[in-house]
FIDOTI-426531 format. One record per residue (C-alpha): chain; z, y, x. Coordinates in Angstrom, 1 decimal, decimal comma. Example, Ala and Ser with C-alpha at 12.3 -4.5 7.8 and 13.67 -1.06 7.14 Angstrom:
% residues 2
+-------+--------+--------+--------+
: chain :      z :      y :      x :
+-------+--------+--------+--------+
:     A :    7,8 :   -4,5 :   12,3 :
:     A :    7,1 :   -1,1 :   13,7 :
+-------+--------+--------+--------+
//
This chain:
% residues 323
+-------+--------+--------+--------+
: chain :      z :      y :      x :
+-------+--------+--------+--------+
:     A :  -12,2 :   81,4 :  -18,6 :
:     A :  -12,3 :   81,1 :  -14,6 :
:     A :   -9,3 :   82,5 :  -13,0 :
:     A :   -9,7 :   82,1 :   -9,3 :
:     A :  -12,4 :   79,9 :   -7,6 :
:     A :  -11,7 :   79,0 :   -4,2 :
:     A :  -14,4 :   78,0 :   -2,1 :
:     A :  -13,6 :   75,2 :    0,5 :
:     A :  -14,7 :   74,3 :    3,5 :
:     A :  -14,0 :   70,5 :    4,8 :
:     A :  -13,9 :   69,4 :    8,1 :
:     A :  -11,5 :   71,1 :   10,5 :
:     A :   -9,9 :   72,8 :    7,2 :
:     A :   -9,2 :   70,4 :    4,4 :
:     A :   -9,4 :   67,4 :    6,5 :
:     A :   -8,9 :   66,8 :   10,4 :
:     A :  -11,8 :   64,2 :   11,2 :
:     A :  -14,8 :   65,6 :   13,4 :
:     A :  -12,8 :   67,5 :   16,1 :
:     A :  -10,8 :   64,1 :   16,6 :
:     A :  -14,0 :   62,2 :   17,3 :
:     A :  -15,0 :   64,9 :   19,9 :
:     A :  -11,7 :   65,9 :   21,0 :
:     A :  -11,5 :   69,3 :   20,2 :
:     A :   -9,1 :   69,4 :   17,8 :
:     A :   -7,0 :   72,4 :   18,8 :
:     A :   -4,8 :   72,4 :   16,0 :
:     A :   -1,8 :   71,2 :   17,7 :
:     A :    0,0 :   72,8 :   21,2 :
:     A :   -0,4 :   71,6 :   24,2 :
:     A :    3,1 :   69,9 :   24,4 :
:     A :    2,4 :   67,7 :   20,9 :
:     A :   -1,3 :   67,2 :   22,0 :
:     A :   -0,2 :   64,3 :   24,6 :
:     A :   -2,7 :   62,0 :   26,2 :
:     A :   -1,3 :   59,6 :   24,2 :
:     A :   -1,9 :   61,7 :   21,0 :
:     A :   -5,1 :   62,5 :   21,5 :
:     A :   -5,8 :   58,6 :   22,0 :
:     A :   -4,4 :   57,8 :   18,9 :
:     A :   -6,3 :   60,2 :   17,2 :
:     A :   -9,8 :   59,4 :   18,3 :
:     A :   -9,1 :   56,2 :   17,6 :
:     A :   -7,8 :   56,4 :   14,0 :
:     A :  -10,9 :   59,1 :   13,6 :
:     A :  -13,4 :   56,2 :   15,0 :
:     A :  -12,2 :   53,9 :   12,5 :
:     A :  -12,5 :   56,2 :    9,7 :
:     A :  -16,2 :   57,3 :   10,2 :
:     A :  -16,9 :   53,8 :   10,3 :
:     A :  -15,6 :   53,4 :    6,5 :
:     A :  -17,4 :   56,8 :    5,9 :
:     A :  -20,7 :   55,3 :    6,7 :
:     A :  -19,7 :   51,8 :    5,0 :
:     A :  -18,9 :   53,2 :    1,9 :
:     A :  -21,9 :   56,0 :    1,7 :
:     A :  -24,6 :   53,1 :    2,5 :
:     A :  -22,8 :   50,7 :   -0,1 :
:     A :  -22,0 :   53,3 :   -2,8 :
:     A :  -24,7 :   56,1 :   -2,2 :
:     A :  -27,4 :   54,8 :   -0,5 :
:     A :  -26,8 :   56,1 :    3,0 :
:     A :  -29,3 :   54,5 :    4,8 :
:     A :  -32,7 :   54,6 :    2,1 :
:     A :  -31,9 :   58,7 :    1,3 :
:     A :  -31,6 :   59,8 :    4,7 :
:     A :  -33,9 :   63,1 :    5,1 :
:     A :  -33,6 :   63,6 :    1,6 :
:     A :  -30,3 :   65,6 :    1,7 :
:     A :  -30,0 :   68,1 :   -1,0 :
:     A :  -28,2 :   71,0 :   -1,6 :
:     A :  -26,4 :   69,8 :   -4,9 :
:     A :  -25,8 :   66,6 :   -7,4 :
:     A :  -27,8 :   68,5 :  -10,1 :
:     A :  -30,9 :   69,4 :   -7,2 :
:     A :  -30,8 :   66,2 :   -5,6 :
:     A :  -31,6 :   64,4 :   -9,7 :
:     A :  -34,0 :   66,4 :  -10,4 :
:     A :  -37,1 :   64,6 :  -11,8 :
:     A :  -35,6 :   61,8 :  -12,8 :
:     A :  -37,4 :   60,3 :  -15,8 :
:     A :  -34,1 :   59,1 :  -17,6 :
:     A :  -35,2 :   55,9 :  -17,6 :
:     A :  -32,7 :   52,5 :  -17,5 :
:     A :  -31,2 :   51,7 :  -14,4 :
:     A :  -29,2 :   48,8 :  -15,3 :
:     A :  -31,8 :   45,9 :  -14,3 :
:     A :  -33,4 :   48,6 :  -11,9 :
:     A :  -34,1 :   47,0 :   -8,5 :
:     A :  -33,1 :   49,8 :   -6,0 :
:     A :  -33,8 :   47,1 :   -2,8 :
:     A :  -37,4 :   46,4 :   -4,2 :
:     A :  -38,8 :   49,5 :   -5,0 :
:     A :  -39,7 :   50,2 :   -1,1 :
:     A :  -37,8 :   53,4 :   -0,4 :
:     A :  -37,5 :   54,1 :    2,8 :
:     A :  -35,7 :   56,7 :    5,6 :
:     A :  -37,9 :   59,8 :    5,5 :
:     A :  -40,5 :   60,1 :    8,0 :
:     A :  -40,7 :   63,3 :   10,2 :
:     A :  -44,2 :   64,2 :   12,6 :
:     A :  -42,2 :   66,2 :   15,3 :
:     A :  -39,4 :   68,4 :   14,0 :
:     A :  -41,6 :   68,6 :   10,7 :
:     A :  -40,8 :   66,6 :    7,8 :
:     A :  -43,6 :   64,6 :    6,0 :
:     A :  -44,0 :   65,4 :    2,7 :
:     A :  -43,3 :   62,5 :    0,5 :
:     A :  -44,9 :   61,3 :   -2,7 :
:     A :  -44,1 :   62,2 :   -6,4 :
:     A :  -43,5 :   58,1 :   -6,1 :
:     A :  -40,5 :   58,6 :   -3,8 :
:     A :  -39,2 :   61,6 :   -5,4 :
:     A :  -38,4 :   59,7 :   -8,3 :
:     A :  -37,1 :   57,1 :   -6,9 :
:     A :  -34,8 :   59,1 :   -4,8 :
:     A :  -34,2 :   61,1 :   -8,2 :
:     A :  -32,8 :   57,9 :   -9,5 :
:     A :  -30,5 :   56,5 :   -6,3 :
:     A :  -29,0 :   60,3 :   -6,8 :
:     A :  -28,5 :   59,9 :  -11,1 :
:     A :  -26,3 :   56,6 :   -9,6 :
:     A :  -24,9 :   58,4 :   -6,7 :
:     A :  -23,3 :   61,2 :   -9,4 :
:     A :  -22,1 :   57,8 :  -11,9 :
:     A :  -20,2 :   56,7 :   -9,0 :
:     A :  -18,3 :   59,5 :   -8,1 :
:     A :  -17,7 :   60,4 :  -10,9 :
:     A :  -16,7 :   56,3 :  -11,9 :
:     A :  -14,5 :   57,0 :   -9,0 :
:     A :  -12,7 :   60,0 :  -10,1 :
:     A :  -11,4 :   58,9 :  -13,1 :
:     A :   -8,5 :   57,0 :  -12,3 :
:     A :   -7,6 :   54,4 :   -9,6 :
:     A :   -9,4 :   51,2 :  -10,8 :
:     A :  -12,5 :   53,1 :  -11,1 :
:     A :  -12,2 :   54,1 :   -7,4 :
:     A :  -11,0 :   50,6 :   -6,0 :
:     A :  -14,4 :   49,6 :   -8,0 :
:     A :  -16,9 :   52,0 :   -5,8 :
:     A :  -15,3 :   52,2 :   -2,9 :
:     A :  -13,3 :   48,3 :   -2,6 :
:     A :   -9,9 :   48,1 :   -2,2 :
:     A :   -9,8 :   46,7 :    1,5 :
:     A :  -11,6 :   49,8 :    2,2 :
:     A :   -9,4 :   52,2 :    0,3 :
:     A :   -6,4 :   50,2 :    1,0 :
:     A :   -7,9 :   50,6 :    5,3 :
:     A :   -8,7 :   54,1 :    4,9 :
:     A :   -5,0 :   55,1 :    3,3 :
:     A :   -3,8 :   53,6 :    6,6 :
:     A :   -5,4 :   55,7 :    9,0 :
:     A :   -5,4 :   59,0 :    6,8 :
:     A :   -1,3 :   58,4 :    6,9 :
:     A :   -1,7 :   57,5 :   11,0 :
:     A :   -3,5 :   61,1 :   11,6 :
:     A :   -1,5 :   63,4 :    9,0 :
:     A :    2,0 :   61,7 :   11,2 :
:     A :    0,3 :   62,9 :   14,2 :
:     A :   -1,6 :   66,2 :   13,3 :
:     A :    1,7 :   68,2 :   11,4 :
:     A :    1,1 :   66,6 :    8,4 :
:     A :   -2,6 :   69,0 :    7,9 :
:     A :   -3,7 :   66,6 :    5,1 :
:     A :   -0,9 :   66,0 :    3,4 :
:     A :   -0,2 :   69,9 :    3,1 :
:     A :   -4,1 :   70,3 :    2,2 :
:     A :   -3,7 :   68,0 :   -0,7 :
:     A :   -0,5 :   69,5 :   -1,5 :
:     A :   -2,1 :   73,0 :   -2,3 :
:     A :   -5,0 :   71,8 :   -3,7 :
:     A :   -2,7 :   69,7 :   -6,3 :
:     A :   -0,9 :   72,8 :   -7,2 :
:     A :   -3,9 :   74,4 :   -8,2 :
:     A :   -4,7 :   75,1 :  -12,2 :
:     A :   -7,8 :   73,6 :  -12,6 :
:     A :   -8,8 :   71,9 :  -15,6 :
:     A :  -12,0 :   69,1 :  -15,7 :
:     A :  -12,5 :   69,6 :  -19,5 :
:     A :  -13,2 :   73,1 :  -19,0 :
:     A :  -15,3 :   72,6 :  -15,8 :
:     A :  -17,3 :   69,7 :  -17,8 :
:     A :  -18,2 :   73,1 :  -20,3 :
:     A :  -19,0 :   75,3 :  -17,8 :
:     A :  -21,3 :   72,4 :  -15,8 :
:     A :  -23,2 :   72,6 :  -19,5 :
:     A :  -23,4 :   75,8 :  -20,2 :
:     A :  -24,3 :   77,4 :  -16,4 :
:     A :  -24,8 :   74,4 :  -14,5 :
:     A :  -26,1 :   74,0 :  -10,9 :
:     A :  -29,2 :   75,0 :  -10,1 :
:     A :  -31,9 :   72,2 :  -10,0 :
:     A :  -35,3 :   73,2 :   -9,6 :
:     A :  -37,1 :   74,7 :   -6,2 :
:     A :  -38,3 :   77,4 :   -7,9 :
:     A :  -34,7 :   78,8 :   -8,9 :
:     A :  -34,0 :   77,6 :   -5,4 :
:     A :  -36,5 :   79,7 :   -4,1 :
:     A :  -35,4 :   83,0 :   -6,3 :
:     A :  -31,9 :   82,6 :   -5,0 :
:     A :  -32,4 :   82,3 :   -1,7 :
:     A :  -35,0 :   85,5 :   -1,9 :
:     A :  -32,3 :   87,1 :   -3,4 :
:     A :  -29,2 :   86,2 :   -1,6 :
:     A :  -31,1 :   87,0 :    1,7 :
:     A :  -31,7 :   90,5 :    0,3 :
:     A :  -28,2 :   91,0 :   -0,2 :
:     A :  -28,9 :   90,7 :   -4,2 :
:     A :  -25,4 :   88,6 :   -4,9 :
:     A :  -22,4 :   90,4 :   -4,4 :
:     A :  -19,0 :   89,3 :   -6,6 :
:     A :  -17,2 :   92,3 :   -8,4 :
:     A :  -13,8 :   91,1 :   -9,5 :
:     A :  -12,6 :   90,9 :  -13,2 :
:     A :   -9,1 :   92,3 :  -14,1 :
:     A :   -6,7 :   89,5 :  -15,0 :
:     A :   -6,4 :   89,2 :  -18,6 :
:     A :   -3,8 :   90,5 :  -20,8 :
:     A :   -1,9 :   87,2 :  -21,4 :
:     A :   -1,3 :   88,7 :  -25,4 :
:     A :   -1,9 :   86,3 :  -27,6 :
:     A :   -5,7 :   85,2 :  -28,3 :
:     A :   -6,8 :   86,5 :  -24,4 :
:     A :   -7,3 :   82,7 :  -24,3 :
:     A :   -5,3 :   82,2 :  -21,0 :
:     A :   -4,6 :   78,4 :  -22,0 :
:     A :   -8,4 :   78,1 :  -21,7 :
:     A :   -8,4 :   79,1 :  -17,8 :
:     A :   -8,8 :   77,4 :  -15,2 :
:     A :   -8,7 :   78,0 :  -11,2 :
:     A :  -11,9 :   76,3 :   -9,6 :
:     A :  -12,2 :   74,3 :   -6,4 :
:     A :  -15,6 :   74,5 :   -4,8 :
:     A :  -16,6 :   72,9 :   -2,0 :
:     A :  -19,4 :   73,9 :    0,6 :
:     A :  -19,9 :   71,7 :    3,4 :
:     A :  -22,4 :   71,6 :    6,1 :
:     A :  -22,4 :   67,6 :    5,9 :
:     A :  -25,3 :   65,5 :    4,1 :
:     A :  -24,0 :   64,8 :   -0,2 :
:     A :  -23,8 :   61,1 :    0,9 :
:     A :  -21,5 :   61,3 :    3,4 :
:     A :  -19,3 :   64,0 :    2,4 :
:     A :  -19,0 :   62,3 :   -1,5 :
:     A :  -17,6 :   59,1 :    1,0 :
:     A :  -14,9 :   61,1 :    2,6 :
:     A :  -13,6 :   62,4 :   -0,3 :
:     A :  -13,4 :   59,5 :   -2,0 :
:     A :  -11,7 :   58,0 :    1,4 :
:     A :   -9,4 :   61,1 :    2,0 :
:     A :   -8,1 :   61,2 :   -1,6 :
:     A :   -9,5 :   64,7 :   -1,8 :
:     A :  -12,5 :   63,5 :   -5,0 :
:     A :   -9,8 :   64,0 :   -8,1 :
:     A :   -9,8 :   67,9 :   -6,9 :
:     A :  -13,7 :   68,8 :   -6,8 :
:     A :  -15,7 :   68,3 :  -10,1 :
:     A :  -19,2 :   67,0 :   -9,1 :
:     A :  -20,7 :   69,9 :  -10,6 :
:     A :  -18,4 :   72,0 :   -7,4 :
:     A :  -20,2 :   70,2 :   -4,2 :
:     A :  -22,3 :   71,7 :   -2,4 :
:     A :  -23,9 :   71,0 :    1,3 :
:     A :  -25,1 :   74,2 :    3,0 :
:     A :  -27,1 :   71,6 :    5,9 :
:     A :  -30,4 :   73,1 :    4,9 :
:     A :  -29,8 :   75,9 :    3,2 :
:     A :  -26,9 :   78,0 :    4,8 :
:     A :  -23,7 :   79,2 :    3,8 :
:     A :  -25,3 :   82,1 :    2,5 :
:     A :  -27,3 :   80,4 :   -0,3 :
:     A :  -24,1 :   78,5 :   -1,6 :
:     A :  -21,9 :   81,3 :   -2,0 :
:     A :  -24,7 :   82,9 :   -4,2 :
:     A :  -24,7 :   80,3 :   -6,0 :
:     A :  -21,1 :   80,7 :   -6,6 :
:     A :  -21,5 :   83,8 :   -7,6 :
:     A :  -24,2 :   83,5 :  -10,0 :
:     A :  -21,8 :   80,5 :  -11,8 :
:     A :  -18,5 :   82,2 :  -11,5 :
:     A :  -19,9 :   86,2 :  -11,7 :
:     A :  -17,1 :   86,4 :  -14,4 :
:     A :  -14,1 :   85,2 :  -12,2 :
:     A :  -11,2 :   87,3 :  -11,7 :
:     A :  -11,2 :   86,5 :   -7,5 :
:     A :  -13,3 :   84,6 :   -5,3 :
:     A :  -11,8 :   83,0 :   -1,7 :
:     A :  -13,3 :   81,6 :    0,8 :
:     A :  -11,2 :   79,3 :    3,2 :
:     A :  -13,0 :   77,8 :    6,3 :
:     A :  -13,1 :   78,1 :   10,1 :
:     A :  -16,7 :   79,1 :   11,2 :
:     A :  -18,1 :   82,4 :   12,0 :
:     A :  -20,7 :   81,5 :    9,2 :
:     A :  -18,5 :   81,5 :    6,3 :
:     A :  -16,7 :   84,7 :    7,2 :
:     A :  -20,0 :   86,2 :    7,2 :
:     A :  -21,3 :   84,8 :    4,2 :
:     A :  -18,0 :   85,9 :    2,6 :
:     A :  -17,8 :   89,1 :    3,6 :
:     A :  -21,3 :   89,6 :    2,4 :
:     A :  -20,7 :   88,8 :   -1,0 :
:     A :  -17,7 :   90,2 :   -1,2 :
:     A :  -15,1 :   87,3 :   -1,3 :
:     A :  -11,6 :   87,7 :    0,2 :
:     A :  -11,8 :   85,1 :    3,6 :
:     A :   -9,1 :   82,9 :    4,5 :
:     A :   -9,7 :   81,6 :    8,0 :
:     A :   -8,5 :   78,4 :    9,4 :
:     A :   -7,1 :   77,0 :   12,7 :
:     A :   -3,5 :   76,0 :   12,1 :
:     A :   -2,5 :   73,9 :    9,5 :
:     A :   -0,1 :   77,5 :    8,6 :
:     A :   -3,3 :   78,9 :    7,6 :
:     A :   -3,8 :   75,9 :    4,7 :
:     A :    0,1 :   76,8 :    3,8 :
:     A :   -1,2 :   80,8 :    3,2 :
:     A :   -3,9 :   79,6 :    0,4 :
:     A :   -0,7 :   78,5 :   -1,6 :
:     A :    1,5 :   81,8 :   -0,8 :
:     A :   -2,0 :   83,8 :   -2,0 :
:     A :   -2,5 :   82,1 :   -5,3 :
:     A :    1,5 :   83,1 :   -6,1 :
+-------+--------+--------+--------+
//
């Protein structure tokens, strides 16, 4: 049912956002890259993290779940005891930023593992509120913010040869289909407990996870081809929170079912794409598409073809592969 699943990377290859803030954005020559460019950039950038952070505190609870980063939706909800959240309090139940004692992070009570639990169960609602058409987005995210953050996404894609545009461009012309991802989130869904954690990792460090490729099916009738779908997945190093914000504020959210996110802050690049793997072990291809040494690595060691990025060419060449 999976055709190909192509696994993303997002800053500095869907989106142009962190290397504007620091000014080493390299994705332009020298003779488009004016002083005056580069200003403009930064400054577009600057206002856009701003509405990042904005909308992650309003929407996902920024501020109360930092240190409490997980490595997916599913992970980050697990222990929640179901219960009722529509008359639950969220700014009186006393969660706070998690504490650290030196570069060691305190261990916190069952207490506040529910209650983070539960911010995350509202954090997935949302997105996924968000996702479903444009009213439910102008709802979580506000339309001065969405109607802001369209105005500086258009200001950067005129200035950095149109790299978002064309990334949302090729992600649109992908076949991938929510109905059939909604199935697959049932019957192999994300891994949630640390114990699987655990026996991933173990494994994926060992080498244990290596993709073999399935031969494209027939296409005779009954093969089920109109049941197939492509699959976007996307592994970021950024915190859930944060990342969930820019997609909603880059127009990037309608391509990546919740169930498809994934941040590698804690646990590596490595980990993720095993856990691509063990979801999608019956996909015809696997691609990665990124910029860092990291992901090449991780991809290489589980077998995926690697699609690296530093022009906005290279997000052109994901299109030309898939035909």
């Amino acid at each position: 049912r999976v055709g190909t699943v192509l696994v993303w990377d997002l800053d500095e290859t869907l989106i142009i956002f962190n290397s504007l803030l620091t000014g080493s954005f390299s994705g332009l020559s020298k003779e488009e890259m004016t002083g005056e460019n580069a200003k403009s950039l930064a400054n577009f950038a600057e206002q856009l993290e701003t509405l990042v952070y904005a909308v992650a505190e309003k929407s996902f609870f920024f501020k109360s779940l930092e240190g409490r980063n997980y490595w997916n939706l599913w992970a980050a909800t697990h222990g929640d005891d179901g219960r009722q959240l529509e008359e639950y309090k969220f700014d009186e139940d006393g969660l706070q930023a998690r504490q650290t004692a030196g570069d060691a992070v305190v261990e916190e009570s069952g207490a506040d593992k529910l209650k983070s639990a539960l911010r995350y169960r509202l954090v997935k609602e949302r997105f996924e509120t968000a996702r479903a058409d444009e009213a439910g987005l102008k709802k979580i995210v506000g339309e001065q913010e969405c109607s802001g953050a369209q105005s500086y996404v258009e200001a950067i894609d005129a200035l950095a040869d149109k790299w978002l545009s064309t990334a949302e461009e090729v992600l649109g012309n992908i076949w991938q289909f929510d109905t059939v991802l909604d199935s697959l989130a049932t019957a192999k869904p994300p891994l949630r407990s640390h114990r699987q954690y655990e026996e991933l990792k173990k494994k994926a460090l060992e080498g244990g996870f290596k993709f073999e490729a399935k031969p494209k099916e027939s296409g005779q009738p009954g093969a089920g081809a109109g049941n197939k779908t492509h699959v976007n997945v996307l592994v970021t190093n950024g915190e859930l929170g944060p990342t969930l914000a820019k997609l909603l504020l880059f127009g990037l959210h309608k391509f990546f079912h919740p169930s498809c996110i994934m941040s590698s802050r804690e646990v590596g690049k490595q980990v993720c794409f095993a856990e691509v793997v063990r979801r999608f072990r019956g996909a015809e291809k696997i691609v990665s598409i990124g910029d860092s040494k990291e992901e090449e690595s991780a991809a290489t060691n589980c077998n995926f073809e690697f699609i690296k990025v530093a022009t906005v060419e290279d997000i052109r060449r994901v299109q030309d592969f898939l035909q």
